[in-house]
OpenMM code with the backbone's topology and positions (N, CA, C; nanometers):
from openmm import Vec3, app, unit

residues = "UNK UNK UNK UNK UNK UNK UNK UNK UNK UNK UNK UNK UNK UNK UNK UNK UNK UNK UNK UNK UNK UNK UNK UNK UNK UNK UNK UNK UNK UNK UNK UNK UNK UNK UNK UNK UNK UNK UNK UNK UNK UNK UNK UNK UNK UNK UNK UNK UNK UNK UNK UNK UNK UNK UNK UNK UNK UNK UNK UNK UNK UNK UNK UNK UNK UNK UNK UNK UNK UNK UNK UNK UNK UNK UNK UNK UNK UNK UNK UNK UNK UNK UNK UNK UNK UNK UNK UNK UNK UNK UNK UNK UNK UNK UNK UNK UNK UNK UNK UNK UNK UNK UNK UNK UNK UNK UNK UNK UNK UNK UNK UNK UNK UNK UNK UNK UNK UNK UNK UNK UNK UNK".split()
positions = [
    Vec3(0.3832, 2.5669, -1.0648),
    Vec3(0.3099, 2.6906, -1.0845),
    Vec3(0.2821, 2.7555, -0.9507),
    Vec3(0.2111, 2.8600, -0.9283),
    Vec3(0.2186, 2.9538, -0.8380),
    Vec3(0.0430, 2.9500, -0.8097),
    Vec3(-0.0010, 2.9274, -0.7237),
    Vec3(-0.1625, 2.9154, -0.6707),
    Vec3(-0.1978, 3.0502, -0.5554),
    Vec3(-0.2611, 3.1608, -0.6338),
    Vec3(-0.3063, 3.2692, -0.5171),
    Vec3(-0.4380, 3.2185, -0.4881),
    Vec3(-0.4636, 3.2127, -0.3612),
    Vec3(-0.6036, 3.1914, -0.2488),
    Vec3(-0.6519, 3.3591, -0.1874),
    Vec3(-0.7938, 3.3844, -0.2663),
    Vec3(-0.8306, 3.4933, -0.1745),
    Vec3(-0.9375, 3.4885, -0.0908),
    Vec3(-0.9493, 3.5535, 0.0588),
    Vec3(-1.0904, 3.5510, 0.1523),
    Vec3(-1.0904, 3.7130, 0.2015),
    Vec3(-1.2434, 3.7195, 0.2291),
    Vec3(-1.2878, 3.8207, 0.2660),
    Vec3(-1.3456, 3.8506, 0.2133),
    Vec3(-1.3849, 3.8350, 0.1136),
    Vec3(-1.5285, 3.8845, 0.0543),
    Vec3(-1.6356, 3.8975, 0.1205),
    Vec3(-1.7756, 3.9486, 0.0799),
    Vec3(-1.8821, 3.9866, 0.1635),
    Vec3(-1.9685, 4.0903, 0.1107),
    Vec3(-2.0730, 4.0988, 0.1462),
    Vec3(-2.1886, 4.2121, 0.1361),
    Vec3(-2.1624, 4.2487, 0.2755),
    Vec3(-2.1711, 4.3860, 0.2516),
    Vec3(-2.1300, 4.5172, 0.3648),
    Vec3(-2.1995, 4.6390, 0.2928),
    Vec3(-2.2522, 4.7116, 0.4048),
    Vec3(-2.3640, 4.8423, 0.3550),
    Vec3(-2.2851, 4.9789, 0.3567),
    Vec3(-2.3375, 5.0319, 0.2409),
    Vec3(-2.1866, 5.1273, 0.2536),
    Vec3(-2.1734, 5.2407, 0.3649),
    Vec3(-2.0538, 5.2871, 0.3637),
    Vec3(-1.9936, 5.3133, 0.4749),
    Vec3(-1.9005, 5.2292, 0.5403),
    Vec3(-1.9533, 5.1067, 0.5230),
    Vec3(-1.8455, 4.9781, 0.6179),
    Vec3(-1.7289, 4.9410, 0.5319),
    Vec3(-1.6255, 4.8689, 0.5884),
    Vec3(-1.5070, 4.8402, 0.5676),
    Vec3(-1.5379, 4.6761, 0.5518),
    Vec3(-1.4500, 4.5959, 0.4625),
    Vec3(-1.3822, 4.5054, 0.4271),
    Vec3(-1.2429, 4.4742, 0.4398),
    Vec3(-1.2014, 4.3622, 0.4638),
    Vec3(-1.0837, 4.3525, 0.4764),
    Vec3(-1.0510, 4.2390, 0.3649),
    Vec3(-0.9801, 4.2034, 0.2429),
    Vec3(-0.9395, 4.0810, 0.1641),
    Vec3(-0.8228, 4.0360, 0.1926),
    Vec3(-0.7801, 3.9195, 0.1663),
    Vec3(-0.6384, 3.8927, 0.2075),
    Vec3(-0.5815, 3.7708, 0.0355),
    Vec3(-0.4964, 3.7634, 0.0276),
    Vec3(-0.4313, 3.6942, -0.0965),
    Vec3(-0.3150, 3.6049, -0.0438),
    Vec3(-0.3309, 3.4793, -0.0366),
    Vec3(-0.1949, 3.4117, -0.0024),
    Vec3(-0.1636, 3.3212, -0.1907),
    Vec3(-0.0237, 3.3794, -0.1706),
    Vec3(0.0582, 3.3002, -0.3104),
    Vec3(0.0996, 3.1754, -0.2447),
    Vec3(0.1134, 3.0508, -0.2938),
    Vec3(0.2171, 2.9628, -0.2564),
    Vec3(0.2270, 2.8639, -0.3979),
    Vec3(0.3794, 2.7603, -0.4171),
    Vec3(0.3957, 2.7321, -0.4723),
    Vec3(0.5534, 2.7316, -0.4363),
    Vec3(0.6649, 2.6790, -0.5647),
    Vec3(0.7730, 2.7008, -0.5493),
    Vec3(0.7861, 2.8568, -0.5832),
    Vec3(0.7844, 2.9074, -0.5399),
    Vec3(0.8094, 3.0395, -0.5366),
    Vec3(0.9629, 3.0795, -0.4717),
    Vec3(1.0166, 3.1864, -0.5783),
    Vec3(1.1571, 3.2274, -0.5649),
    Vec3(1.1155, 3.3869, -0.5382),
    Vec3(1.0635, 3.4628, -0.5759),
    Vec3(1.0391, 3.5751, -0.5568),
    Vec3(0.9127, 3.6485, -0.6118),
    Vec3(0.8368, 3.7297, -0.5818),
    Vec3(0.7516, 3.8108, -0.6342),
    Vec3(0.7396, 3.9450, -0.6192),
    Vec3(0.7305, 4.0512, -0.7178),
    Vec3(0.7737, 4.1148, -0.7781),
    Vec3(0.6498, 4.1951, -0.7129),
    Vec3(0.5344, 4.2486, -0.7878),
    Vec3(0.4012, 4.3099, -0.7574),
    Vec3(0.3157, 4.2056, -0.7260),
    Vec3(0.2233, 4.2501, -0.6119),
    Vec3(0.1024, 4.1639, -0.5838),
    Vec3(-0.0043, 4.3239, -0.6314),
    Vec3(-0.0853, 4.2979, -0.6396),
    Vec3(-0.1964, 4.3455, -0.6854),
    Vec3(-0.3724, 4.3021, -0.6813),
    Vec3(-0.4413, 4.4020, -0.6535),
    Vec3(-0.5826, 4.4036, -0.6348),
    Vec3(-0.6533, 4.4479, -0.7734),
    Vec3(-0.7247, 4.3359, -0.8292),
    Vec3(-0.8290, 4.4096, -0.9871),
    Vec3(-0.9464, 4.4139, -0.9195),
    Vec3(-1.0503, 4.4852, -1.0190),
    Vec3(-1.1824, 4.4055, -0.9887),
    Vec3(-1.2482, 4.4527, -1.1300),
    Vec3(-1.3968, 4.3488, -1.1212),
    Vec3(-1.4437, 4.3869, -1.2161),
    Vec3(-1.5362, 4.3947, -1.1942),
    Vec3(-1.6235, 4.4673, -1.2347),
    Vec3(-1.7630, 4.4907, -1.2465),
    Vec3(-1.8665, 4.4285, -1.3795),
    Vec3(-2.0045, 4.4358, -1.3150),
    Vec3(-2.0628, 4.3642, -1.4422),
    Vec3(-2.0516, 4.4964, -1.5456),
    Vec3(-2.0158, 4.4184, -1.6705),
    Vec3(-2.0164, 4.5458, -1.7879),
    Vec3(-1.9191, 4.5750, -1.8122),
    Vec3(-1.8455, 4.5708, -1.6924),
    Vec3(-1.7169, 4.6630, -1.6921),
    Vec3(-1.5933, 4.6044, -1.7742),
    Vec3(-1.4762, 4.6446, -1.7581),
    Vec3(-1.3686, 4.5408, -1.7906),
    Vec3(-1.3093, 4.5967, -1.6701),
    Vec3(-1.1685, 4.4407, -1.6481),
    Vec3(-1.1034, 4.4814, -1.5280),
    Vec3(-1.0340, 4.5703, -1.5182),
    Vec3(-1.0155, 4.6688, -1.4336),
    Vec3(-0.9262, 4.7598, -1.3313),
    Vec3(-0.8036, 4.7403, -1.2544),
    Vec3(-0.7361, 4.8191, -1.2396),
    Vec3(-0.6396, 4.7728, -1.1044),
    Vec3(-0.7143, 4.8808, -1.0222),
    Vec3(-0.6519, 4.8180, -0.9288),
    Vec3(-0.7508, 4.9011, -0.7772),
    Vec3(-0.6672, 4.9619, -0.7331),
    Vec3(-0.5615, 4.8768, -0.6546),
    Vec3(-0.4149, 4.9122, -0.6049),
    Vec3(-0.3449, 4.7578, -0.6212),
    Vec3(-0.1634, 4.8243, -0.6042),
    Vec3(-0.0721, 4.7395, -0.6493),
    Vec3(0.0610, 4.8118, -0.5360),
    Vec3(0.0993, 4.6907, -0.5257),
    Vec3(0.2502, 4.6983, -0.3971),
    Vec3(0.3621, 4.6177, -0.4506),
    Vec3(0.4595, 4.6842, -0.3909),
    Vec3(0.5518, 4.6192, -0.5086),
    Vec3(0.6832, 4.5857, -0.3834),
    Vec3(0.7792, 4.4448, -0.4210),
    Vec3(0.8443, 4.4157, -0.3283),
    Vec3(0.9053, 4.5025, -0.2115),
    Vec3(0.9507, 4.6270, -0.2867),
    Vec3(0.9990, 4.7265, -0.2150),
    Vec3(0.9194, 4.7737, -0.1031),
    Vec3(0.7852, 4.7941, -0.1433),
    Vec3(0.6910, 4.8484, -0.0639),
    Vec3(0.6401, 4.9930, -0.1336),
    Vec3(0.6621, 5.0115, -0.2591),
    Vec3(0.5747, 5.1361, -0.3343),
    Vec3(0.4465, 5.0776, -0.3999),
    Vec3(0.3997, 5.1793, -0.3860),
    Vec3(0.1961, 5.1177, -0.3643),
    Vec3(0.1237, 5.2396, -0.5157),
    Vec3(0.0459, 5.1924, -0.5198),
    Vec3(-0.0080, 5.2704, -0.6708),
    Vec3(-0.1737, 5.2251, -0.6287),
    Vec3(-0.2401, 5.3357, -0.6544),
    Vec3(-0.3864, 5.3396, -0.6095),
    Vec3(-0.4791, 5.3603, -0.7630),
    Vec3(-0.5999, 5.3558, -0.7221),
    Vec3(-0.6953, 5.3720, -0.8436),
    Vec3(-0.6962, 5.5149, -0.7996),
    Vec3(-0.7551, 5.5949, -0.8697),
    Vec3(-0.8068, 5.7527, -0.8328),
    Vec3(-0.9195, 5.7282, -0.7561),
    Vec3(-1.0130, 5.6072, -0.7875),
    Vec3(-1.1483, 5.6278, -0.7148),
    Vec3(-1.1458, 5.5622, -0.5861),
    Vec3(-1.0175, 5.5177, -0.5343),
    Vec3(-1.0153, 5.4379, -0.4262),
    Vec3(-0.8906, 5.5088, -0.3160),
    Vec3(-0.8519, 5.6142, -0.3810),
    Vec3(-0.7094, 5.6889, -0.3211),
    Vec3(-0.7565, 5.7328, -0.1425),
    Vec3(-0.7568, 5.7460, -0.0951),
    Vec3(-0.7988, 5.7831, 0.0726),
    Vec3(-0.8646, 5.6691, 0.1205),
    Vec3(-0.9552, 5.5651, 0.0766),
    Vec3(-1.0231, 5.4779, 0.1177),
    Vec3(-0.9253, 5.3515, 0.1285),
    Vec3(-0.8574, 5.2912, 0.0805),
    Vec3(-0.8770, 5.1783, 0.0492),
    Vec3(-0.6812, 5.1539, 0.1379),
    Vec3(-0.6557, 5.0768, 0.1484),
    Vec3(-0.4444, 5.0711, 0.1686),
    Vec3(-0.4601, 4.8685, 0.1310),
    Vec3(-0.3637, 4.9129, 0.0495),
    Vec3(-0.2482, 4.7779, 0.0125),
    Vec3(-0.1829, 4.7375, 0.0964),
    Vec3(-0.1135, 4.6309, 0.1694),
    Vec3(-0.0229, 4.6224, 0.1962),
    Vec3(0.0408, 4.4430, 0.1896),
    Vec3(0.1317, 4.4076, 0.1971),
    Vec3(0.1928, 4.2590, 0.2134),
    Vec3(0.2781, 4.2715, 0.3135),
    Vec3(0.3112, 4.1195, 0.3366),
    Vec3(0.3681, 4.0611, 0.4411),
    Vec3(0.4541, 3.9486, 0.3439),
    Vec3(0.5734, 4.0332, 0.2556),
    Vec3(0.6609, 3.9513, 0.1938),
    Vec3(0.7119, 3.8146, 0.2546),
    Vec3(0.7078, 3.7780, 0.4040),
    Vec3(0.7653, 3.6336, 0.4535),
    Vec3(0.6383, 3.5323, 0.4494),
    Vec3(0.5137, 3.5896, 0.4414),
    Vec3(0.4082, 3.4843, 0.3995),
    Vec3(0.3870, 3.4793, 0.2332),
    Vec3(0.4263, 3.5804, 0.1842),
    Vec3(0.3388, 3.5864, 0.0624),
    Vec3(0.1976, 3.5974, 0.0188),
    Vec3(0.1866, 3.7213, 0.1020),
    Vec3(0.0181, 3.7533, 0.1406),
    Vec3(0.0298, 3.9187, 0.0869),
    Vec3(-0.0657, 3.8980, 0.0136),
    Vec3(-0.1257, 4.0773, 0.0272),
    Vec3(-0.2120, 4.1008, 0.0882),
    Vec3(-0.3113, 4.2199, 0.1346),
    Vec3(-0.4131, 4.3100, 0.1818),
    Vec3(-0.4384, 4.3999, 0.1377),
    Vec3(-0.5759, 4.3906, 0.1482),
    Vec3(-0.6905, 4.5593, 0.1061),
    Vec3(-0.7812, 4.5519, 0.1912),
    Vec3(-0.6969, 4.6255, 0.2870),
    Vec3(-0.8218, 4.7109, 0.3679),
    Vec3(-0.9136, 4.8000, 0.2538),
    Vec3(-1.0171, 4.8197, 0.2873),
    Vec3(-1.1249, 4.9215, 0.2334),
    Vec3(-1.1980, 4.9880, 0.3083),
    Vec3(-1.2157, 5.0871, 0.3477),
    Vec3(-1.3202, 5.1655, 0.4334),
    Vec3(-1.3648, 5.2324, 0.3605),
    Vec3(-1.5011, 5.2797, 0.3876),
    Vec3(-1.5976, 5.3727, 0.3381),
    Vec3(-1.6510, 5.3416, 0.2059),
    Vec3(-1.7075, 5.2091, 0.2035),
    Vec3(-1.7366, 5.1732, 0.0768),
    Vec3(-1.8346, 5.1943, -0.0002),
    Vec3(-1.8730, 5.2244, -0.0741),
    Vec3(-1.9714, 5.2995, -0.1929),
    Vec3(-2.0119, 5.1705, -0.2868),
    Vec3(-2.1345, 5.2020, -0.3121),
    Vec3(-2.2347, 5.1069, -0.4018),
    Vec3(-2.1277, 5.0845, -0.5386),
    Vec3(-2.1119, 5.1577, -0.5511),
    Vec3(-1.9799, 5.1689, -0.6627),
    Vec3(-1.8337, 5.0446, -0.7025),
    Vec3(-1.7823, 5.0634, -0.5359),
    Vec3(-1.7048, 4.8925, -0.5401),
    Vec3(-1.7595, 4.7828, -0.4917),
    Vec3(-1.8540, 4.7573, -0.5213),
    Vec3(-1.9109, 4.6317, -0.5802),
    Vec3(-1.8252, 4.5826, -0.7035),
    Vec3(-1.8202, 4.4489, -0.6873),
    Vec3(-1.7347, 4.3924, -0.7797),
    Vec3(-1.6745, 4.3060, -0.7503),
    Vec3(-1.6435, 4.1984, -0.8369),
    Vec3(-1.5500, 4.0722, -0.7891),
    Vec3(-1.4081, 4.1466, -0.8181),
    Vec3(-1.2919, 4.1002, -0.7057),
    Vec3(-1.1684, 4.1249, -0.6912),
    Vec3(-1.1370, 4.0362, -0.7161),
    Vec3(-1.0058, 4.0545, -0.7935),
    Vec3(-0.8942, 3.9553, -0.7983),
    Vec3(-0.7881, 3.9602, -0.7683),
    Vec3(-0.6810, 3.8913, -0.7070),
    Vec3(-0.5470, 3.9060, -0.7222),
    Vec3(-0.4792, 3.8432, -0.7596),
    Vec3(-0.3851, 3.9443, -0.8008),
    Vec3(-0.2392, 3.9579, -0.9434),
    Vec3(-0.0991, 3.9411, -0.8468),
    Vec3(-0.0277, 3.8247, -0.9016),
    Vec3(0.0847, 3.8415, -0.8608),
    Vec3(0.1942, 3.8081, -0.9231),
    Vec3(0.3413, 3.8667, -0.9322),
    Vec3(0.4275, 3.8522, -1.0526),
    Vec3(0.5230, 3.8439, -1.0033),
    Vec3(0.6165, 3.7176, -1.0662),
    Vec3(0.7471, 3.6929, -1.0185),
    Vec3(0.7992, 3.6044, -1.0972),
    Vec3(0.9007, 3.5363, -1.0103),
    Vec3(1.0062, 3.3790, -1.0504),
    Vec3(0.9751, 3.2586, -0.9529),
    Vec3(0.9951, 3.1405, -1.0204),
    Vec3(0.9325, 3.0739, -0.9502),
    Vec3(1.0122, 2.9394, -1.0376),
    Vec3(1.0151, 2.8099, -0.9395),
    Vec3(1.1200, 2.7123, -0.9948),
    Vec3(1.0438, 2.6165, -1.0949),
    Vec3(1.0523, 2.5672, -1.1640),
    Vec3(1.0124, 2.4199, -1.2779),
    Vec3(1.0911, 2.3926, -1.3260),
    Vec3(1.1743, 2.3329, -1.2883),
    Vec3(1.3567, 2.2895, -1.3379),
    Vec3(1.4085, 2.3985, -1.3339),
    Vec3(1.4070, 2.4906, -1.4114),
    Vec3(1.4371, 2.6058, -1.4046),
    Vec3(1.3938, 2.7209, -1.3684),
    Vec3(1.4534, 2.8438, -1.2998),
    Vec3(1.3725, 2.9623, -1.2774),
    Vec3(1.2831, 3.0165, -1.3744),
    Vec3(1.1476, 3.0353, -1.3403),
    Vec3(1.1027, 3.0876, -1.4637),
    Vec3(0.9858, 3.1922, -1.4136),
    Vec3(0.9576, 3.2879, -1.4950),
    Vec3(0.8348, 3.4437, -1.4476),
    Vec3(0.7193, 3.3594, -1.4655),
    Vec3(0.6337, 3.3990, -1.3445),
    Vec3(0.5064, 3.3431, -1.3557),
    Vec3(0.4125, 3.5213, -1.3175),
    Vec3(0.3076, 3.4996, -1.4013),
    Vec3(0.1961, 3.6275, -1.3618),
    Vec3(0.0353, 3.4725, -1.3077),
    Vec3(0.0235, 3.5614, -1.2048),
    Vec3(-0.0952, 3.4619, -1.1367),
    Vec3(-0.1998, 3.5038, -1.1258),
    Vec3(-0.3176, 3.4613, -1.1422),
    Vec3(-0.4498, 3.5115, -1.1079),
    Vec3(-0.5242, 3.3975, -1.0013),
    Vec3(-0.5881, 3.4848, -0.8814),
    Vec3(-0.6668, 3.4218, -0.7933),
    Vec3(-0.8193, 3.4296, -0.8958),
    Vec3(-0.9061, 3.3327, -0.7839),
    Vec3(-0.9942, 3.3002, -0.8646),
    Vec3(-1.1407, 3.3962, -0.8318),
    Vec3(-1.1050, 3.5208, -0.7701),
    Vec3(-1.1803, 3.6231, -0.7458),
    Vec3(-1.3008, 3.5917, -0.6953),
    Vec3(-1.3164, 3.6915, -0.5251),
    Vec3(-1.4037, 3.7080, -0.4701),
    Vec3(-1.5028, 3.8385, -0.4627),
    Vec3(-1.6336, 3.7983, -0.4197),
    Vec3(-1.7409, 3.9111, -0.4372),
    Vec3(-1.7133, 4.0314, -0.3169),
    Vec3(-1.7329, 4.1481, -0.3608),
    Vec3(-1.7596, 4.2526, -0.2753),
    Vec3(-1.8781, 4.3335, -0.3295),
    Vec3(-2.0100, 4.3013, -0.2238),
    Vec3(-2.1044, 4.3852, -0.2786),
    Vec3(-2.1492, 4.4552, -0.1440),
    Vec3(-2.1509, 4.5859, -0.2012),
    Vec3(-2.1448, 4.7062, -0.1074),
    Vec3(-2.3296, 4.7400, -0.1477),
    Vec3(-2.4370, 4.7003, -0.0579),
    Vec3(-2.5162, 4.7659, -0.0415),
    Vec3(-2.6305, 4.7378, 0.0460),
    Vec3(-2.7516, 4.8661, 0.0387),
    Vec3(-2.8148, 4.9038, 0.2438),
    Vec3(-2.9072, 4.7625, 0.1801),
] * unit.nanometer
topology = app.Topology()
chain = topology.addChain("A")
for resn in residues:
    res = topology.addResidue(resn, chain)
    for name in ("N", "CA", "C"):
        topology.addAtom(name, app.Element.getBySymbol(name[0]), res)
């Protein structure tokens, strides 16, 4: 199976920036989208933003200017920077990641990390 690890979480007062990071490992053959959720209390989960092997990126509307995706396909790591953060993203993040991956055979795995806190407030 495929094990995502995330750090960076934190209480930060808004205005300030966060940085999260996501490492996949496992037998891993390829992955497809890595991706940022979060959820809020009440809420149900979101995607935030999502990057995709190629390098095309897909944002939330409420996070579009603030926030950038990015990976480092030879580690198998994603990133979310966040700047300018609002009482608003508060929320545990998670990350999503989708691919192939070996168990005798090649087979699609979708992964969930075990989500860290971001609470944004003075």
């Amino acid at each position: 199976q495929v094990q995502l690890v995330e750090s960076g979480g934190g209480l930060v007062q808004p205005g300030g920036s966060l940085r999260l990071s996501c490492a996949a490992s496992g037998s891993i053959f390829s992955i497809n989208a890595m991706g940022w959720y979060r959820q809020a209390p009440g809420k149900q989960r979101e995607l935030v933003a999502q990057v995709t092997s190629g390098g095309s990126t897909d944002y939330a509307d409420s996070v579009k200017g603030r926030f950038t995706i990015a990976r480092d396909n030879a580690k198998n790591t994603v990133y979310l920077q966040m700047s300018s953060l609002k009482p608003e993203d508060t929320a545990v993040y998670y990350c999503n990641a989708d691919g192939l991956y070996l168990s005798g055979v090649w087979s699609h795995f979708n992964s969930w990390g075990q989500g860290t806190q971001v609470t944004v407030s003075s």
